[in-house]
C-alpha positions as a Markdown table, in Angstrom:
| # | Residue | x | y | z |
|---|---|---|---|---|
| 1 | Unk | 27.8 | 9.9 | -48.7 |
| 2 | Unk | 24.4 | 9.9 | -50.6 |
| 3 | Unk | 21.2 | 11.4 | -48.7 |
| 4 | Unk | 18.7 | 9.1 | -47.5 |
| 5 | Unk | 15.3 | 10.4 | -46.9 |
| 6 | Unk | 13.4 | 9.2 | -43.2 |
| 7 | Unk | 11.5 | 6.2 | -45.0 |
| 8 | Unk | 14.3 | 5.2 | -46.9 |
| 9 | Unk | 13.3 | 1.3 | -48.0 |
| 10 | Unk | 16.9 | 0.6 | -50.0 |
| 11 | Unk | 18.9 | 0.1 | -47.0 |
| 12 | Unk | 20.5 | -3.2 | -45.4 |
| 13 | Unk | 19.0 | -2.2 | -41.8 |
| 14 | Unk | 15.7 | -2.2 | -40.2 |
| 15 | Unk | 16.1 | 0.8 | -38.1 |
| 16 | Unk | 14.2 | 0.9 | -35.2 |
| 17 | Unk | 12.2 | 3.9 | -36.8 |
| 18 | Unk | 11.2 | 1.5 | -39.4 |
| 19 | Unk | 10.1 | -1.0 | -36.8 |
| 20 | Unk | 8.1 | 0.9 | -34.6 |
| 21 | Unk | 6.5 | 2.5 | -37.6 |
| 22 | Unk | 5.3 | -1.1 | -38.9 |
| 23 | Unk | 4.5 | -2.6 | -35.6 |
| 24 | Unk | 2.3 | 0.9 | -35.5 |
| 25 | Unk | 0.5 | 0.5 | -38.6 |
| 26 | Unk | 0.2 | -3.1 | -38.4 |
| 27 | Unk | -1.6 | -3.9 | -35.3 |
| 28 | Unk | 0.4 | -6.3 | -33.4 |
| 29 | Unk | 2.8 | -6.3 | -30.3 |
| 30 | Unk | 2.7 | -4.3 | -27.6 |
| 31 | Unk | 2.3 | -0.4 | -27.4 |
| 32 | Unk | 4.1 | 1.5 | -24.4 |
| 33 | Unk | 3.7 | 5.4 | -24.1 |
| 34 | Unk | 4.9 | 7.6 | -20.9 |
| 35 | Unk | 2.6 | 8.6 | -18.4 |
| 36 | Unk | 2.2 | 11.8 | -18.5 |
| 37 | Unk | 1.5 | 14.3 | -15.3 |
| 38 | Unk | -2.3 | 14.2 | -15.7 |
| 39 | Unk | -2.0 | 10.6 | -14.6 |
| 40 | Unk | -0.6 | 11.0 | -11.6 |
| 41 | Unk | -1.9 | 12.0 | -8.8 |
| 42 | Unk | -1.3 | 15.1 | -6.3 |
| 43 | Unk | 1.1 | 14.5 | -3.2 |
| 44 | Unk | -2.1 | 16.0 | -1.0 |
| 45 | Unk | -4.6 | 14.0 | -2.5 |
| 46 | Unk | -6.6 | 10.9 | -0.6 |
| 47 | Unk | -5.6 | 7.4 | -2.1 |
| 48 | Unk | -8.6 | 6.2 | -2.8 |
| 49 | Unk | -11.0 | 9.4 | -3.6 |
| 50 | Unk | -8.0 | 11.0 | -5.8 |
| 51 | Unk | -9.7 | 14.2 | -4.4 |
| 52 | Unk | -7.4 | 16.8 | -2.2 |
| 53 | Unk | -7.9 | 15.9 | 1.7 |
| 54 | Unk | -10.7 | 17.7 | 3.3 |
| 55 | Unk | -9.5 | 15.9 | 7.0 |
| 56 | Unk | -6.5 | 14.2 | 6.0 |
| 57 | Unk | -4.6 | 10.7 | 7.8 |
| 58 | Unk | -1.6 | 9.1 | 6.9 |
| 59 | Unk | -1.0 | 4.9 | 7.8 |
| 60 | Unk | 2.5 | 4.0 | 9.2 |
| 61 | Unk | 3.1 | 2.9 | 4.8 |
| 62 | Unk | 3.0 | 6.2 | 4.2 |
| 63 | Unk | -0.4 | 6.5 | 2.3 |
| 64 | Unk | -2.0 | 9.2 | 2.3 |
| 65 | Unk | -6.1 | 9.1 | 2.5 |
| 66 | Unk | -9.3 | 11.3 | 3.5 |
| 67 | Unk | -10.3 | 10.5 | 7.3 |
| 68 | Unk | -14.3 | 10.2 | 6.1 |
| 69 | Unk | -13.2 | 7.5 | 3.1 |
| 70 | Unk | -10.5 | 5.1 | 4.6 |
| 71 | Unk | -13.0 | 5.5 | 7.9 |
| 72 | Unk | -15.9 | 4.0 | 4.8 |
| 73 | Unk | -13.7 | 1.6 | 3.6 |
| 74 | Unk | -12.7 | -0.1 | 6.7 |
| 75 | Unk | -16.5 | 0.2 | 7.7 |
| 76 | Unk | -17.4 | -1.5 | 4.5 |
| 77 | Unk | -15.0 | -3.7 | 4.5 |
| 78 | Unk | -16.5 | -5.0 | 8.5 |
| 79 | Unk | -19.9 | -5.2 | 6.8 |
| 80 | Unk | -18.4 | -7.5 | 4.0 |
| 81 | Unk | -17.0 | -10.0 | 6.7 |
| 82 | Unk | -20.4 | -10.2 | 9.2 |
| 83 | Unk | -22.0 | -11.0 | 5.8 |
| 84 | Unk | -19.4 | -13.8 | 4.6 |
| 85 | Unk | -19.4 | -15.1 | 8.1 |
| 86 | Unk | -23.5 | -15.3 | 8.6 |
| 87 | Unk | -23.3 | -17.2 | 5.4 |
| 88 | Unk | -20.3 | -19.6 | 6.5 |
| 89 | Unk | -22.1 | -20.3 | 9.9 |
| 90 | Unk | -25.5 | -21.2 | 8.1 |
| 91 | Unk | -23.3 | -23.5 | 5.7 |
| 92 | Unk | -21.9 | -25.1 | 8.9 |
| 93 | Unk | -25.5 | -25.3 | 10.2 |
| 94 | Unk | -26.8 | -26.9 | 7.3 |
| 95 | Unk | -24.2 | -29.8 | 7.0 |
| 96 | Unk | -24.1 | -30.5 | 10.6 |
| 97 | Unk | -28.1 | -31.3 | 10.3 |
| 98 | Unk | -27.2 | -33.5 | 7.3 |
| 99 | Unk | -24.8 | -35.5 | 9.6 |
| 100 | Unk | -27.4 | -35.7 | 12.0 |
| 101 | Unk | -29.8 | -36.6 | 9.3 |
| 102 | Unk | -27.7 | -39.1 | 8.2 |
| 103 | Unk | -26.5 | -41.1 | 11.3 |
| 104 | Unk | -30.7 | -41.2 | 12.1 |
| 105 | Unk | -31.7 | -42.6 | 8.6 |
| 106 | Unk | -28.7 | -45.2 | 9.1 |
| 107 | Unk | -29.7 | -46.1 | 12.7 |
| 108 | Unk | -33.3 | -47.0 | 11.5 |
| 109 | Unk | -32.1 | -48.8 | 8.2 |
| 110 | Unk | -30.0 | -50.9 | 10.6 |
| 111 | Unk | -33.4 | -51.1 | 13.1 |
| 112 | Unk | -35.7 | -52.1 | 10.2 |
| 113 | Unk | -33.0 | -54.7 | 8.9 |
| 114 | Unk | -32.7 | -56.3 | 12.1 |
| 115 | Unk | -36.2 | -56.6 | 12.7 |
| 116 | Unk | -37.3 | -58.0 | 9.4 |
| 117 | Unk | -34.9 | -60.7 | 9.4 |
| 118 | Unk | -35.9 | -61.9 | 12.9 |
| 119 | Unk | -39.8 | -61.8 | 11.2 |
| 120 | Unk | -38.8 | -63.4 | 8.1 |
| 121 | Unk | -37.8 | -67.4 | 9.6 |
| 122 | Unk | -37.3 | -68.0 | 5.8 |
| 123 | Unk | -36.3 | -65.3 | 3.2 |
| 124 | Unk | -38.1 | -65.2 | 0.5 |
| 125 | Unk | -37.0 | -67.2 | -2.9 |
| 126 | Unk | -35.7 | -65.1 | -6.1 |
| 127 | Unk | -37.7 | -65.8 | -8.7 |
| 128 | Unk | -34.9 | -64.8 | -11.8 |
| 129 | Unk | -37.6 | -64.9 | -14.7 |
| 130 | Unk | -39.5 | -62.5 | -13.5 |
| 131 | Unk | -39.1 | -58.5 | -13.4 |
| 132 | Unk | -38.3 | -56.8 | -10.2 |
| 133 | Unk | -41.0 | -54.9 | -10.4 |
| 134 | Unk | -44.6 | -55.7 | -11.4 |
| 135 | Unk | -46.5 | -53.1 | -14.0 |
| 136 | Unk | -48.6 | -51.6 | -11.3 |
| 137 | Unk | -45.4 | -51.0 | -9.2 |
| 138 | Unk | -43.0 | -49.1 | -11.5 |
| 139 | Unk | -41.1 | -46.3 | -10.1 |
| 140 | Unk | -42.6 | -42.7 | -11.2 |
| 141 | Unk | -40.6 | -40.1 | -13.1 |
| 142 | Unk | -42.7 | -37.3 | -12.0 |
| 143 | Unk | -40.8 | -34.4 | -11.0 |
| 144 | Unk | -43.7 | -33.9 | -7.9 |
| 145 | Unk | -43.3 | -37.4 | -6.4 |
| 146 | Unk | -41.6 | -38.7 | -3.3 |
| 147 | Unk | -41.3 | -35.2 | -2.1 |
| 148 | Unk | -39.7 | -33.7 | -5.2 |
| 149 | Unk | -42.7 | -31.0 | -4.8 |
| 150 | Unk | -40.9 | -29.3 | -1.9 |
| 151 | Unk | -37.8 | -28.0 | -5.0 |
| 152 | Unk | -38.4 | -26.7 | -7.7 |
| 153 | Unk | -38.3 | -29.1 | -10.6 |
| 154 | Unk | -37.5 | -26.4 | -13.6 |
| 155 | Unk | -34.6 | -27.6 | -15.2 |
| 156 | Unk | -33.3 | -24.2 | -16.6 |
| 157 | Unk | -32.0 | -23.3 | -13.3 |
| 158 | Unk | -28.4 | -23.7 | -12.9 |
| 159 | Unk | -28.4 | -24.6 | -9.4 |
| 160 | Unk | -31.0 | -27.3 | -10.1 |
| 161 | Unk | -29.4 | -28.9 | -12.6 |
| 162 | Unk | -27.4 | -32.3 | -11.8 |
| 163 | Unk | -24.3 | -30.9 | -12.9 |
| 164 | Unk | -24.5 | -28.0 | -10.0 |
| 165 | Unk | -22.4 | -28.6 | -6.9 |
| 166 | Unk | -23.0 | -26.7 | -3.8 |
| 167 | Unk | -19.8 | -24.1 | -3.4 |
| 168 | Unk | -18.1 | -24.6 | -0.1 |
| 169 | Unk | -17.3 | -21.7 | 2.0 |
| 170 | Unk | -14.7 | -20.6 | 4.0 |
| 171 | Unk | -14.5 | -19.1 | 7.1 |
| 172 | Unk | -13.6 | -15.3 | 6.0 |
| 173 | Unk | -10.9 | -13.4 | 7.1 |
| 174 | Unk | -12.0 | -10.5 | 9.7 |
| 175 | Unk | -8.7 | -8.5 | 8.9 |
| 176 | Unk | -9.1 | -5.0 | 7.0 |
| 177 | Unk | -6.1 | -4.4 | 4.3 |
| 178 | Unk | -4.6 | -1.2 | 3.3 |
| 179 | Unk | -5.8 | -1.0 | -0.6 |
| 180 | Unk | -2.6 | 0.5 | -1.6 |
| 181 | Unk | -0.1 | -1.7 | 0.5 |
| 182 | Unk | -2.1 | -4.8 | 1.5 |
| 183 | Unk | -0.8 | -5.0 | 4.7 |
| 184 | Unk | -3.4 | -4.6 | 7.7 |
| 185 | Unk | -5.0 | -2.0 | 8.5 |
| 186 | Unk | -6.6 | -0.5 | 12.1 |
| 187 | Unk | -8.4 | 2.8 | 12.4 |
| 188 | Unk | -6.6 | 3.6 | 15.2 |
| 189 | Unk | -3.3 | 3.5 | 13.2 |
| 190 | Unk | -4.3 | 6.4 | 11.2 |
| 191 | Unk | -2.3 | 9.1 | 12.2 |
| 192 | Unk | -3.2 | 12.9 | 11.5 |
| 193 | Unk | -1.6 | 14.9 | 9.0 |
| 194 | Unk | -1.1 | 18.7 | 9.2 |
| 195 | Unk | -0.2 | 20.8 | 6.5 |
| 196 | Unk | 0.6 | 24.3 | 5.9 |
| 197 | Unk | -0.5 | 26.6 | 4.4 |
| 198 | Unk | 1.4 | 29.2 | 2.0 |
| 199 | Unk | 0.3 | 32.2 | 3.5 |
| 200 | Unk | 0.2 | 34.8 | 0.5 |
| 201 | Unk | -2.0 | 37.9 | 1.3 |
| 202 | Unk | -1.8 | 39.2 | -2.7 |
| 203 | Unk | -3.3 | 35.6 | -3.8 |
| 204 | Unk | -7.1 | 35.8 | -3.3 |
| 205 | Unk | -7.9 | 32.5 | -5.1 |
| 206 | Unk | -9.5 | 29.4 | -3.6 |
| 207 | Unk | -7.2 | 26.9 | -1.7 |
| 208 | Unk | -8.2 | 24.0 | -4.1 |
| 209 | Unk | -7.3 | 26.3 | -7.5 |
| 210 | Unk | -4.0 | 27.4 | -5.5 |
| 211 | Unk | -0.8 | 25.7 | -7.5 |
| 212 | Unk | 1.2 | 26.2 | -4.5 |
| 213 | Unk | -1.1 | 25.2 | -1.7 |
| 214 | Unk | 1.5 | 24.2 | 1.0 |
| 215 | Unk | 4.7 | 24.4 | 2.5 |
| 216 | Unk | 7.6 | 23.3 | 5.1 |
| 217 | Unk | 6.3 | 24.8 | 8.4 |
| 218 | Unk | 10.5 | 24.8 | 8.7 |
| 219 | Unk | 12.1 | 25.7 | 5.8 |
| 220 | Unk | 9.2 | 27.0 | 3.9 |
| 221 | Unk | 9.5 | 25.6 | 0.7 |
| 222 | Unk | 6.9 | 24.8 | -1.5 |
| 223 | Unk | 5.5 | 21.0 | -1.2 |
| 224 | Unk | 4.8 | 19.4 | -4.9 |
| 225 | Unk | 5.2 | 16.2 | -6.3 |
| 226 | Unk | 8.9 | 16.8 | -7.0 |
| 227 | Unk | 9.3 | 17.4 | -3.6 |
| 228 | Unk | 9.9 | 14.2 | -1.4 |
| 229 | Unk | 8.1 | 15.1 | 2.1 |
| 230 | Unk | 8.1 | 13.4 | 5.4 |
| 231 | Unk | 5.6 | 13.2 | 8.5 |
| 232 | Unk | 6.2 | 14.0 | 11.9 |
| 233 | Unk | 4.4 | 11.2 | 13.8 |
| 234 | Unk | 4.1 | 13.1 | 17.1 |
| 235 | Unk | 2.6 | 16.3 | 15.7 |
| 236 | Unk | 1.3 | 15.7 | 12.2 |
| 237 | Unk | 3.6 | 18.3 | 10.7 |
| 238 | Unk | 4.4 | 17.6 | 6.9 |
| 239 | Unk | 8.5 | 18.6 | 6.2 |
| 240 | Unk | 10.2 | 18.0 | 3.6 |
| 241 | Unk | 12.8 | 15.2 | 2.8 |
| 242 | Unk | 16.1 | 17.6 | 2.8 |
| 243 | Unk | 14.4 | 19.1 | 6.3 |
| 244 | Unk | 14.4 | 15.8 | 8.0 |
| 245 | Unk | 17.9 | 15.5 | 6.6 |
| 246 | Unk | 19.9 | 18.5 | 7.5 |
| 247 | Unk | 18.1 | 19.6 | 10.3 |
| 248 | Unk | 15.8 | 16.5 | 12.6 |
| 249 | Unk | 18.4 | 13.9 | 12.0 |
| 250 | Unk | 21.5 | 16.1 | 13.5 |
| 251 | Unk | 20.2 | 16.0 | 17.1 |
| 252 | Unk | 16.5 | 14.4 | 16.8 |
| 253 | Unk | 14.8 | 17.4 | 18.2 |
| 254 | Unk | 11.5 | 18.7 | 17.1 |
| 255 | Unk | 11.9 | 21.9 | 15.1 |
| 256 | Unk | 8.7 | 23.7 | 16.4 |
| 257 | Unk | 8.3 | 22.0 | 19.9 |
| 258 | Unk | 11.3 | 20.9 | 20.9 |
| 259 | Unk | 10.7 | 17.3 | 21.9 |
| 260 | Unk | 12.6 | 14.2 | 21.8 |
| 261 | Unk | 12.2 | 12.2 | 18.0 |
| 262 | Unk | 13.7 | 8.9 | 16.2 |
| 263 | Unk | 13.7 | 7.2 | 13.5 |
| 264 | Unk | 10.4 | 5.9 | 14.1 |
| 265 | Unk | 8.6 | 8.8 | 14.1 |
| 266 | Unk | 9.5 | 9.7 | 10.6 |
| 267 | Unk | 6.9 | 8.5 | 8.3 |
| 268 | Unk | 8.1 | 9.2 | 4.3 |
| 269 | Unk | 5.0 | 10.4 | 2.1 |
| 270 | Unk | 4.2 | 8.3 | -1.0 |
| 271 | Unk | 3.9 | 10.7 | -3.9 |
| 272 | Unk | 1.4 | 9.9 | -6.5 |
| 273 | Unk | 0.3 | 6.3 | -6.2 |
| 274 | Unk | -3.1 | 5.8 | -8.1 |
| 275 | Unk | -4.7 | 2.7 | -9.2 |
| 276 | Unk | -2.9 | 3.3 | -12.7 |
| 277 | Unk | 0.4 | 4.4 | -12.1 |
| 278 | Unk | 2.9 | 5.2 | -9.5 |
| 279 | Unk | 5.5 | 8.5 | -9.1 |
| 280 | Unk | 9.5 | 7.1 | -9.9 |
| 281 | Unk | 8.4 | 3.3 | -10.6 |
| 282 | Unk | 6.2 | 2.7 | -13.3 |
| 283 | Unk | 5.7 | 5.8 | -15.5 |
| 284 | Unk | 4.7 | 3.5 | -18.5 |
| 285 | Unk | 1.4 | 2.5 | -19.8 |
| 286 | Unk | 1.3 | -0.4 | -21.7 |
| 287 | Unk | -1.2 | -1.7 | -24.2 |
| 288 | Unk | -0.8 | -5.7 | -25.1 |
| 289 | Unk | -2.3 | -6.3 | -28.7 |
| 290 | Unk | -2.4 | -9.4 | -30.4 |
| 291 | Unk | 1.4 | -11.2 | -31.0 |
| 292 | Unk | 2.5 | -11.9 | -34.8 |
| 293 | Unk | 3.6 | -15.5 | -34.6 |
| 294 | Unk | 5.6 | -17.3 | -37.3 |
């Protein structure tokens, strides 16, 4: 057989070299590219801060999160609803004195009706070649009549303009939701984690700079992000996967105290979820660029 060099054009397939060089150079379709380890996330590292936990809490998900920020979040997230619910009572307010409004101006329509055609013996002949209204009597345009004072008449206000329609409100949901899972979410679900440190006398640097900060308080292997770890729910302790495994699930004891566990009180770690990618599901990022159509 001949040799044929990488960006050989003389032969009878478009290899997928070819392809993904064009679609490159060309502009058009969709880009994907791995994700690479600066992406993701540490296994000890809050959820929403993406900082190592100073104080850290675990929901029954298995999210991991800094005590001070998911304790701000749900307290933000209260402060959010008193606000949307002030401004869906003061809606409610406002068309219930409309009603009321209403029902009056109709009550004394009816009252004035009544009253002039008990005054009137006769009504009053149309006269059909006249105008309705005399010169002296035409209705006013002015923006500052029959009350129109009271709003403001510029027209370069979009909430002024006829077009506008007042937004109707609904009554807000008081219910916090976990920002990784979306399921709800009570402070006093939060459970407290526990982790331990590797205790390495020779190793004077800071805990933060360590590579190796912690490890199973059982088997004493290192905790990473290739590690799959699991909670204690009773104690906070932080074991590993293989730990709960071999060793908890064989008679449900607590290694270190000695108390009764089940499967309950398990709670698997997520590893690496941040707002852009996620450990073992989605270690792709994608770039949509304009489609070449026929």
């Amino acid at each position: 057989m001949t040799r044929h060099a990488r960006n050989c054009t003389a032969g009878a397939v478009y290899t997928y070299h070819e392809k993904k060089k064009d679609a490159q150079a060309s502009g058009y379709g969709t880009s994907t590219q791995r994700v690479g380890k600066d992406s993701i996330k540490d296994f000890d590292c809050c959820c929403l801060t993406l900082q190592p936990c100073r104080d850290p809490v675990i929901t029954p998900d298995g999210f991991l999160f800094d005590k001070e920020a998911i304790l701000q979040y749900i307290i933000t997230k209260k402060n959010e609803y008193s606000r949307q619910l002030k401004e869906f009572e003061k809606q409610k307010r406002k068309e219930e004195s409309e009603l009321a409004e209403i029902a009056v101006a109709e009550k004394h329509s009816k009252l004035n009706n009544f009253l002039k055609t008990e005054k009137n013996i006769v009504s009053a002949p149309l006269n059909v070649f006249k105008s309705g209204t005399a010169d002296g009597e035409r209705p006013s345009v002015s923006n500052m009549t029959e009350g129109r004072d009271k709003h403001l008449p510029s027209f370069w206000i979009p909430s002024k303009t006829p077009e506008a329609k007042e937004k109707n409100l609904k009554k807000p949901d008081k219910t916090v939701y976990c920002p990784m899972s979306g399921r709800p979410l009570r402070a006093k679900d939060l459970i407290t984690v526990k982790f331990t440190e590797v205790k390495d006398p020779d190793d004077k640097k800071a805990l933060v700079v360590k590579q190796n900060r912690y490890m199973c308080p059982i088997t004493h292997d290192i905790l990473g992000n290739s590690v799959p770890c699991a909670v204690i729910r009773t104690t906070g302790d932080v074991v590993t996967a293989e730990c709960v495994e071999k060793i908890i699930k064989k008679d449900w004891l607590h290694p270190i105290t000695g108390e009764k566990l089940s499967e309950k009180d398990i709670i698997y770690l997520q590893r690496g979820g941040t707002g852009y990618s996620t450990t073992n599901k989605n270690l792709e990022g994608k770039h949509e660029r304009p489609v070449l159509q026929a």
